[in-house]
N, C-alpha and C positions, 0 to 999 in steps of 0.2 A: 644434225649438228646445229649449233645455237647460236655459233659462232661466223661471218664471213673470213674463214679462214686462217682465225686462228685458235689455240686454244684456248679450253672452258673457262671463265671468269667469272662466272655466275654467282657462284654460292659466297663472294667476297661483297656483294651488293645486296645482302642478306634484309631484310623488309622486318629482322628484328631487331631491336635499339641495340647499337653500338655498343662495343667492346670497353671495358672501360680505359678511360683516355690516359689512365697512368702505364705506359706500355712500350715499351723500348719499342724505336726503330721511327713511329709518326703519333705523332700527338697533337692534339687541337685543341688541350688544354695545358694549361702550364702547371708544370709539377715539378718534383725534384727530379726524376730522372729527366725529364726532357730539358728542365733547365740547365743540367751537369752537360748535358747533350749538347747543347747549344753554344754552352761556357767556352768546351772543347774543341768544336768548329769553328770560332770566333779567334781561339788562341792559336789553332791551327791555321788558319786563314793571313793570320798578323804574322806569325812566322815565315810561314810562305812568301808574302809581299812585303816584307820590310824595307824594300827598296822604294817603291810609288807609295810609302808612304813618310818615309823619311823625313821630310820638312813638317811635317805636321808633327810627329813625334818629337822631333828634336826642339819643335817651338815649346811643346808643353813642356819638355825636360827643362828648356832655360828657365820657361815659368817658373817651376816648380822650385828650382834652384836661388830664387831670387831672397836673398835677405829677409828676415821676418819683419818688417819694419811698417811704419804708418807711411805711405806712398802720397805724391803729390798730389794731385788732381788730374794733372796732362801726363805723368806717368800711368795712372791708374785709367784713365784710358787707351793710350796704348798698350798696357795689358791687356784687357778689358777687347781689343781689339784683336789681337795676336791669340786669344783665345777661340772665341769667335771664328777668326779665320779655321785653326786649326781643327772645331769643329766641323767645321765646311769640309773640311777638307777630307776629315775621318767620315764625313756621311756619303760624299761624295767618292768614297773610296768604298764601302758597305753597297752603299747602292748602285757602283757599278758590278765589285764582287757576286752582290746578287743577280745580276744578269747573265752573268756568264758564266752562274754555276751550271748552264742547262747539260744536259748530257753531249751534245758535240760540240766541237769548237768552232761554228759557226755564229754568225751573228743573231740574238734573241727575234722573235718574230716578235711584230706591235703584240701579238696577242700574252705570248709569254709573260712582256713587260707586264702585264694586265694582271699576272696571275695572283691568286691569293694567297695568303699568310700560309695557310695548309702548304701547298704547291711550291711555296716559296723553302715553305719546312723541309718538307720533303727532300727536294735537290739537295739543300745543305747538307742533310742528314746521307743521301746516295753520294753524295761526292766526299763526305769524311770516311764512309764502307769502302770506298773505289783507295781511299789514300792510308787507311791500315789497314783492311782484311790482306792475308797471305794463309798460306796453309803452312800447317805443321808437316804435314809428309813431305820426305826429300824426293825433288826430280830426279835426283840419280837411283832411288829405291825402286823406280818406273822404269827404266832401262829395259830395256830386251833382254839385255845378258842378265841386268840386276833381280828381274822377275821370276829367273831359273834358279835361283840359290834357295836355299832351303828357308834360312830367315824372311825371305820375303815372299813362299808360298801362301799365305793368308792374302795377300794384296790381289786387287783384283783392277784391272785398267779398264775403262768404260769408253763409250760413245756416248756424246752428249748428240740428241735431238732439238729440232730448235726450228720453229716455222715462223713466215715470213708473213705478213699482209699487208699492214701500213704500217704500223708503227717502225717505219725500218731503225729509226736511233739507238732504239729503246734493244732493238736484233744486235746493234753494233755495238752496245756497251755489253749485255751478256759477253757476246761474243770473247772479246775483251778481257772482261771479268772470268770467265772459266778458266783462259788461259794462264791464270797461274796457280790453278789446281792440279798437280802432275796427274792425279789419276784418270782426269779426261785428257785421252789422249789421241782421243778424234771427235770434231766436228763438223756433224752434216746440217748444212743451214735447208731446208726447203722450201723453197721461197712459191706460193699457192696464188700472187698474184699479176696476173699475165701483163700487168699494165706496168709491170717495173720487172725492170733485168738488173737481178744481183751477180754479182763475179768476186772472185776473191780479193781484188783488188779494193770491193768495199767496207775490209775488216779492220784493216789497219794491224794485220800478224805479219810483222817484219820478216819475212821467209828468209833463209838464206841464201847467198847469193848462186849457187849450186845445183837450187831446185826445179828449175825447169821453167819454161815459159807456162803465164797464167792464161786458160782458153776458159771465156763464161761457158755454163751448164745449162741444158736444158732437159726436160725428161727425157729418159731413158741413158742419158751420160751425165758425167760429173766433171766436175775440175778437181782437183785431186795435185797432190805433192808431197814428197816425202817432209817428215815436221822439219821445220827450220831451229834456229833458236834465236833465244835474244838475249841480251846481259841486263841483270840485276844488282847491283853494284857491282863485286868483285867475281862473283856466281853466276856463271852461263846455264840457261834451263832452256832444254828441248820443248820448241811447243807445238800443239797439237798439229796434226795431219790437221786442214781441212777441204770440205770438200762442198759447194754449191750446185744446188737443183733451180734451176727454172718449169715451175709446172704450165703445160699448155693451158692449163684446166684450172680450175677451185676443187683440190681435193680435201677439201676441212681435216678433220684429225685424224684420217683415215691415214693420209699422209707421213705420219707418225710413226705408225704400228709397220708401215711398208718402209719405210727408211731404216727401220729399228732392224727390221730383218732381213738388211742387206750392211749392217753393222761389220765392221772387219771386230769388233771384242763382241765378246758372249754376253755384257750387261750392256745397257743402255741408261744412259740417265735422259730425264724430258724436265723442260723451262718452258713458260711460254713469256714471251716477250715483253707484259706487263709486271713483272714480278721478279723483286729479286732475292736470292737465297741467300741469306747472311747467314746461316747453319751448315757450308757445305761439308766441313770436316766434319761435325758431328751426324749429320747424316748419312753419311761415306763409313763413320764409324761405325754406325747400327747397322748399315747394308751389312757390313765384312760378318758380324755374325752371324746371319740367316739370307744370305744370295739367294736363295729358291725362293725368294718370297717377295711380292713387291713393295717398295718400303714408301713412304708421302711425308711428309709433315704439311700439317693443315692449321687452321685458326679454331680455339680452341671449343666456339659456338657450331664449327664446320664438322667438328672432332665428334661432337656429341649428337648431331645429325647422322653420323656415319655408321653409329655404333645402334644406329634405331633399323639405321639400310643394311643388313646384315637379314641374308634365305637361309635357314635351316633347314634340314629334315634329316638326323641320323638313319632314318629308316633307309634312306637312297640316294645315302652320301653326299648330299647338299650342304655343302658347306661356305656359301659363299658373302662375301661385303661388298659395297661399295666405296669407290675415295676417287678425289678429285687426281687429277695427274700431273697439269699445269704448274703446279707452283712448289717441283721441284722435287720430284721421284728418281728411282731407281727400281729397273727388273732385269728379270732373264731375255735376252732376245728370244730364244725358245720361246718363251707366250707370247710375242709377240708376231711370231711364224705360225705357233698353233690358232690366233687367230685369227689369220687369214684362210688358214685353214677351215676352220668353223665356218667363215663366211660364205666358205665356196661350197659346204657342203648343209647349207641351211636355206630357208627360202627368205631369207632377208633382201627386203626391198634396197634396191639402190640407193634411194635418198634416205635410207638412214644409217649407207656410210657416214654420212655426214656428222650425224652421233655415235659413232662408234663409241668414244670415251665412254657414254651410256653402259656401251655394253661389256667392254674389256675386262676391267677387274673383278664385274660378275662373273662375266666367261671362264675366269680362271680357277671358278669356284673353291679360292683360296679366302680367306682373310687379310685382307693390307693390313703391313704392320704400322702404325702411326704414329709421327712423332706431334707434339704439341705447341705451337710456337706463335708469335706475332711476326707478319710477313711485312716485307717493305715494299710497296709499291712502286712503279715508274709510271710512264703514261698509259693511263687507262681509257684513252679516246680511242676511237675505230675499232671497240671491240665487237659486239654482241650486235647482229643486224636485226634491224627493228621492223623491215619491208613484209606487211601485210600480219605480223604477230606481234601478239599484244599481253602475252602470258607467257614468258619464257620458262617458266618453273614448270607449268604444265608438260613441256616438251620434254624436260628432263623425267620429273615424275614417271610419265606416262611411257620412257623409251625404259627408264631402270624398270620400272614393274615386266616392264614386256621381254629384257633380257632377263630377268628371273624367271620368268612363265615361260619361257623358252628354255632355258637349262633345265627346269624342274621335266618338264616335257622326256625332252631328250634322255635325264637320268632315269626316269622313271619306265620308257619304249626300250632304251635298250642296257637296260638292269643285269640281266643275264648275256649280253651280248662276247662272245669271245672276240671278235674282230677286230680292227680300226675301231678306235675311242677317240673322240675329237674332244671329250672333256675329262679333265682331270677326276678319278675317282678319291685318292686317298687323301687326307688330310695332311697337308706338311706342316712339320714342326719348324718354330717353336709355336706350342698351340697357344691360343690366345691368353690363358691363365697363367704362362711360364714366361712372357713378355713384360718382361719388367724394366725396361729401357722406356721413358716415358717423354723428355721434354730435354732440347739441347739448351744446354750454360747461356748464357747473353752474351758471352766472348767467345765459344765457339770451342772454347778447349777442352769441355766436360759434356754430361748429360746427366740429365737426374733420373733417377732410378728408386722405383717403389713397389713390392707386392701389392700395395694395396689400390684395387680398381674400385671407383664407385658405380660402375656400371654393371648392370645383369649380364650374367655368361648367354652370348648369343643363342647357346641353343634350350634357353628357358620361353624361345619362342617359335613356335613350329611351322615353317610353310608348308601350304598344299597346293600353291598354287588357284588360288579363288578368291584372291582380292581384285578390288575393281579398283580401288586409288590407294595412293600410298599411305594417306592420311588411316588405314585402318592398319597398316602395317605400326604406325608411329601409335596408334593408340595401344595396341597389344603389347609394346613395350613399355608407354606410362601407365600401365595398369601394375608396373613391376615396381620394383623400391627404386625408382630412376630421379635422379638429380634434375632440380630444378633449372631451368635456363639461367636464371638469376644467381642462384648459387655455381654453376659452371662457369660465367662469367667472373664471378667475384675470383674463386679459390682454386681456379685450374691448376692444371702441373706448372705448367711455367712461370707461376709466379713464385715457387719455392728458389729459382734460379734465376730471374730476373733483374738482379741488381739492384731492385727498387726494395725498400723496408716498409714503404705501407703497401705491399702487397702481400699476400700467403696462398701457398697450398693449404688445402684441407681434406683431407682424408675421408671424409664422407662416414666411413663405416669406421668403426672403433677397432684399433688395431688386436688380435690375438697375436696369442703366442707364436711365434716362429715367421709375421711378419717384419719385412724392413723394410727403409730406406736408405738412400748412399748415390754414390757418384760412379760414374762409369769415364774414363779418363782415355783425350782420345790421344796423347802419349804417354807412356807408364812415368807416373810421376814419383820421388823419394820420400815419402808424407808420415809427419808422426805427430801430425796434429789437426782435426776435422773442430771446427765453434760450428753452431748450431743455435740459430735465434726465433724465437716463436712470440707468438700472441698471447700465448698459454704455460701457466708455470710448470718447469719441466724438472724442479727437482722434486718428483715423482717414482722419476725413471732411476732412480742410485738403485745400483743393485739388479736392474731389472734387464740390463741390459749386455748383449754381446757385441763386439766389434770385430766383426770378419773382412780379410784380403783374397784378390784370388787376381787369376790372369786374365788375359782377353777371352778367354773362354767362356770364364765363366762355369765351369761346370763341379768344379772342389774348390773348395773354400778352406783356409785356413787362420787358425783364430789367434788373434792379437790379441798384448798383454796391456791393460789401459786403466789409466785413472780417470777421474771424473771430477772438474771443477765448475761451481756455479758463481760465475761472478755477481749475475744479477737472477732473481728466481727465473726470465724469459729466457735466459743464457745459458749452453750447457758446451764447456771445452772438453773435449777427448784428445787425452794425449797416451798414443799407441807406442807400442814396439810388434814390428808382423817380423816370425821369424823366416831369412830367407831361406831356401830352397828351390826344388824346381819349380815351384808355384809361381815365386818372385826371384827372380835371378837376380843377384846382386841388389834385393830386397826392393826394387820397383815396384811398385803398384799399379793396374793396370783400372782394378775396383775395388772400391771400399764400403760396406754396409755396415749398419748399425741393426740388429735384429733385436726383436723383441723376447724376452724369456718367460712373459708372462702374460696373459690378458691386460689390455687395460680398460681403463672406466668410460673412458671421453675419446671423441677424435682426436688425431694429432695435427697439428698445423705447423707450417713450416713455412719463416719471411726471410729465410736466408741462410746460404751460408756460409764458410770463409774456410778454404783446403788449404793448409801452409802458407797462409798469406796469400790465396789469391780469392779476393772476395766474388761473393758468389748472389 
């Protein structure tokens, strides 16, 4: 493990140059999006507090009000004065606001007050996510009784994971924050550090008055209650059961996998305490289509590291990737039970439970399916312990190679074996080529969606099991048609849905016939009109194009009747008619693609785009 305790954080402290800084959610350069960003917490803020700041407002409204006229002299400094004040007054009011945007409502430490313009960003930016993210699923579709109705067999309820070390604020704001996601409908906190006793009393989840007296947890017992609720304006929402562990011991991420599979639901979602997830609906949306598969969203320099960590060998059914898990998954409890299983029947040293994460999503010798996004940070101290190592990359490298060389082992001894299989043989669908779910919206309502991958199909690369570092695994993949770091930076997926206009996807490879792109919509939405803005002139495409709907499935598509206007050559409006039926009941849209009917010449690039008025 890498971590004292809590999970992996590593790969977001990447040793290669930074993301670029035009990037929804933290920025260190000022841009348009971060400045709209800023504009919006500023205005939210004054909304907020119109009250302590009232005299200062009302002074510059008198100002403002006053006659257009040549002013005296001793008038013109008592303007002159009353202005002045009332800037005092408004700085004075920003730089207390900044204090106490910290995540608890406790008094800032000297050190905070200290903190930088980044850090300062940051907060701002976590406390405007904490005052509009909600989720689009209803609490009542989460019910017990509501879960058994036919319409809501696709939903699926989860256990949120979530470990403890120091950062405990940073544990109570999660905490917090999930509760207004109905589909986490239990949280187990496990708290790995014996030097603090957490209890449920440290959540601030207004339980009901009903539910039982609260007793802190230590291993082997929990605290535990049935969910409470609490009111949201006029709307009561159940919330989550929770339940705290107190560990005797430091059981690093191991902790994890063993909570997960004492989960009262069948998935499990995992946070770690420095990170927060501003995609949860659209992540919750990709899970609901492929549950047997573990789903991540990662950063999109982390994304294209991942896709190099990928063991092949079709010969012995090796089919495995690696993905970080920390910053906001979802799996089966089932792999999470299968292993511990693995663990007990392998000869893994103890101390590298510690790394388990190392070894998990190889173990499951599945593919993580990934989504692509820019993450938002909390506090990032007391992560990664530094005592006597000095290469943490090493530790990772060196534990992934060794759960590869360990599953290739095991596939290959017991190939023929009828017995007890402690690893997955077959490949689950959807296979990595039929994942076309790519990158969630910046609002959280959508997802983008593209056939076209610029990366080599994993198994254009073969293990055998006889590498000594990972760096010759990463070279057998650049020897492929593999995207540059600099170009994955620039033109990743998620800049086609970013919000920003001087950002684009690019396509990498030159689209053929029968690929597309399009939107995947995490409520079905009534749309008869998709704009589409590029870098590149797109009246090209008249003629060359189809406009397909279909459901949450996904699996039959049906074809819309569409014209095509160019307002400007980078601009191209579709405006559809999808006929309804059972695809689209009462003609909802659940997704919409744009396919291609021809080859074309050049990559496609995409800076945006705008679904019935909601820009994208």
């Amino acid at each position: 493990m890498n971590r004292s305790g809590n999970a992996n954080g590593l790969p977001f402290h990447f040793s290669t140059p930074s993301p670029s800084p035009r990037r929804p959610g933290f920025s260190t350069t000022p841009s348009s999006s971060s400045i709209a960003t800023l504009s919006n917490i500023n205005s939210s803020i004054n909304s907020n507090n119109n009250i302590s700041n009232s005299s200062s407002s009302n002074s510059l409204s008198n100002a403002n009000a006053l006659p257009n006229r040549r002013l005296s002299p001793a008038k013109f400094f008592v303007l002159t004065g009353l202005c002045v004040l009332s800037l005092l007054a408004l700085s004075h009011f920003f730089s207390s606001e900044q204090d106490h945007v910290a995540l608890t409502d406790e008094d800032p430490s000297p050190a905070h007050k200290d903190a930088s313009g980044d850090e300062l960003e940051r907060e701002l930016i976590v406390r405007q996510i904490l005052q509009s993210r909600k989720s689009a699923y209803a609490f009542e579709d989460f019910t017990d009784e509501s879960l058994q109705l036919r319409e809501n067999e696709h939903l699926l309820p989860a256990t949120a994971i979530l470990l403890g070390w120091k950062r405990t604020e940073g544990l109570k704001l999660i905490v917090k924050y999930l509760a207004r996601y109905p589909y986490i409908k239990q949280i187990i906190v496990w708290n790995n550090n014996k030097d603090i006793k957490l209890s449920k009393r440290d959540f601030e989840l207004a339980m009901a008055s009903d539910s039982g007296a609260d007793s802190d947890s230590t291993t082997g017992s929990s605290s535990s209650s049935p969910s409470g609720s609490a009111t949201t304006g006029s709307r009561a929402r159940a919330l989550p059961e929770l339940q705290v562990y107190n560990a005797a011991e430091n059981l690093h991420d191991f902790a994890k996998y063993m909570s997960c599979s004492l989960a009262k639901y069948a998935h499990c979602y995992f946070q770690d305490d420095d990170w927060l997830n501003t995609h949860m609906d659209a992540l919750y949306t990709n899970f609901l289509t492929s549950p047997n598969l573990i789903h991540t969203s990662t950063l999109p320099l982390i994304q294209m590291e991942h896709r190099r960590w990928t063991f092949t060998n079709e010969d012995y059914n090796m089919h495995a990737g690696f993905s970080w898990m920390g910053t906001g998954s979802y799996l089966p409890r089932a792999k999470a039970r299968r292993l511990l299983e693995q663990r007990a029947n392998t000869t893994l040293a103890k101390d590298r439970y510690k790394v388990i994460d190392m070894y998990f999503s190889v173990w499951t010798n599945q593919y993580p399916y990934q989504l692509v996004n820019y993450l938002t940070p909390l506090d990032q101290k007391n992560g990664w312990s530094t005592d006597g190592v000095n290469d943490h990359w090493s530790i990772v490298f060196r534990n992934m190679l060794d759960a590869a060389d360990r599953l290739y082992s095991a596939l290959l001894a017991n190939f023929e074996t009828a017995g007890k299989d402690y690893f997955e043989r077959e490949e689950e669908e959807p296979l990595v080529k039929d994942r076309h779910t790519r990158s969630p919206c910046f609002n959280d309502k959508c997802l983008f969606m593209t056939s076209l991958d610029p990366f080599p199909d994993p198994k254009e690369v073969v293990f055998k099991g006889d590498l000594q570092t990972i760096d010759e695994q990463n070279a057998n993949f650049m020897e492929l048609d593999y995207p540059t770091t600099e170009f994955w930076r620039t033109f990743a997926y998620i800049h086609a849905v970013d919000n920003d206009p001087l950002t684009c996807w690019n396509s990498f490879k030159v689209p053929k016939a029968g690929d597309s792109f399009g939107l995947r919509f995490v409520k079905p939405v009534a749309l008869t009109r998709l704009t589409v803005v590029s870098s590149k002139v797109l009246t090209a495409l008249e003629g060359q194009i189809t406009v397909l709907a279909s459901d949450m499935r996904g699996v039959s598509w049906t074809t819309c009747q569409h014209t095509v206007r160019y307002p400007f050559t980078h601009t191209m409006i579709l405006d559809f008619t999808c006929p309804p039926g059972h695809l689209l009941p009462q003609g909802l849209i659940h997704q919409i693609k744009v396919q291609f009917d021809a080859d074309l010449e050049k990559s496609l690039d995409i800076c945006g785009m705008d679904a019935g008025g909601m820009a994208l």
